[in-house]
N, C-alpha and C positions, 0 to 999 in steps of 0.2 A: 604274427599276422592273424591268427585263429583268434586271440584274445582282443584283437581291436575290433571283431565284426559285431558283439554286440553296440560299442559305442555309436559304430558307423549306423548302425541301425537307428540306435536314439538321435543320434545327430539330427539323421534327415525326415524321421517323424516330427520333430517340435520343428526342425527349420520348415517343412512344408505345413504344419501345424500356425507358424508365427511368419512365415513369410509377408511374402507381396498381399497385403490386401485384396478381397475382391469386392463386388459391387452384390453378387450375389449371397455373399456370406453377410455382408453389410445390413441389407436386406430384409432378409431372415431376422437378425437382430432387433433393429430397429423399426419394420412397420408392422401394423397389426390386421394386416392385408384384409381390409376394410372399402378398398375401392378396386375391382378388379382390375388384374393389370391386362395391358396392350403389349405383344414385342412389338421391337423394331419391323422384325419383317414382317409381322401382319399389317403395320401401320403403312410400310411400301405398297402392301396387295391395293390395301381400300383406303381412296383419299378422299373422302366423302366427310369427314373429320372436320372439326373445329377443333383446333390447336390452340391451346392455352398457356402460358407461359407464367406458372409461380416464384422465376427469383423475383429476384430486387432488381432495379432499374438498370444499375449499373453493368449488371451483370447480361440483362437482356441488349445492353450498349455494344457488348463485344459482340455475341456471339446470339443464335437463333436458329430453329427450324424454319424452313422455310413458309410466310402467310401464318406464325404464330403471333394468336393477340398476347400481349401484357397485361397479367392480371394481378403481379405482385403477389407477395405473402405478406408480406407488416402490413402493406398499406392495402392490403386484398378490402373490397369495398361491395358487398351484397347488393346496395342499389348499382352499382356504377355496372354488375354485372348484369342484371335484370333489365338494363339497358342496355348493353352491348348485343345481350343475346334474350331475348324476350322468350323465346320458344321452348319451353321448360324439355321437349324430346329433341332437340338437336347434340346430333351424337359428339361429344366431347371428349378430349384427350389432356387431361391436363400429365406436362411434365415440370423439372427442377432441373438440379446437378445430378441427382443418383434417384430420387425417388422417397424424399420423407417428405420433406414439403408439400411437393404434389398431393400426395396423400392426403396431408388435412386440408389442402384446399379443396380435394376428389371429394372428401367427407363435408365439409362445407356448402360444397352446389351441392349433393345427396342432399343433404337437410334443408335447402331452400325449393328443392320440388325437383330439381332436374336431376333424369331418368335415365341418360344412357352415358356415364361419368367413366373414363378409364383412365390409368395410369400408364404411362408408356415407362413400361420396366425398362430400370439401369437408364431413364431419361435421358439426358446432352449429353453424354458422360458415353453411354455405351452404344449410343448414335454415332456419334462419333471417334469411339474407338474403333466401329465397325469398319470406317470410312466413310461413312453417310455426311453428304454436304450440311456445312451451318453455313450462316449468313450476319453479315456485319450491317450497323443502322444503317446503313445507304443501299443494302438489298446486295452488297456483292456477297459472292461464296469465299470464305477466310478459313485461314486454318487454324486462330485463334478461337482459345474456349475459356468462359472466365472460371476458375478452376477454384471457388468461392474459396479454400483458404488451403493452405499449406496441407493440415491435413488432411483435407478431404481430395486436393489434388491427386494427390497419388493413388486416384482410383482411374486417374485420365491418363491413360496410355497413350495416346497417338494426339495432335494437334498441338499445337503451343499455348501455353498455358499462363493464363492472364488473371492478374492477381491485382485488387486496387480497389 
């Protein structure tokens, strides 16, 4: 028994090392935190926010924060937003699935002039893990989330996860 406790040791350092993914370690990883981020619950406090929506169409089909515009990532369009929202200081939120996307679109409005650009950390993904309501194209509350692909779902804990 004495001789198993270092295994036991290794075991549960690499399994908690290689487990469950998280959105935070993701994160880290992957953005070059270049757009400051919003949480979730600062974003509850103050709803003075213009909500931004970076996936793809399909994806904004399922699921949504609630009074977020579409503003795509492929098809993301500089005039179409300079229309939308003319006000280069209206305070803006843009999210995604987890938070990369957002980001170059955070970094995108920065570089077309507007001034107060956040990222809502761990975006739909950790809204919704939270339990914080989304919303499906008809404005109802759903408990579906489009969970953009196989891998990256498994960062979506809680809601039903919608792939397509």
């Amino acid at each position: 028994m004495k001789n198993l406790l270092p295994f036991a040791t290794l075991f549960l350092c690499l399994f908690k090392s290689h487990g469950q993914p998280r959105i935070e370690d993701t994160l880290k990883k992957l953005n070059n935190h270049s757009v400051p981020y919003i949480t979730t619950k600062e974003l509850k406090l103050h709803t003075h926010y213009t909500l931004l929506d970076a996936r793809e169409s399909k994806e904004y089909a399922v699921s949504r924060l609630a009074e977020a515009l579409w503003i795509g990532y492929e098809t993301f369009n500089a005039t179409d937003i300079q229309s939308l929202i003319p006000h280069k200081n209206t305070p803006l939120v843009v999210y995604c699935s987890i938070g990369i996307r957002s980001e170059h679109i955070g970094e995108k409005l920065r570089q077309l002039g507007y001034t107060k650009v956040l990222n809502l950390y761990g975006d739909i993904f950790k809204w919704k893990n939270q339990g914080n309501p989304v919303y499906n194209s008809r404005g109802q509350e759903t408990d579906s989330v489009h969970a953009y692909n196989r891998y990256w779902g498994r960062l979506l804990t809680h809601g039903e996860k919608v792939y397509h």
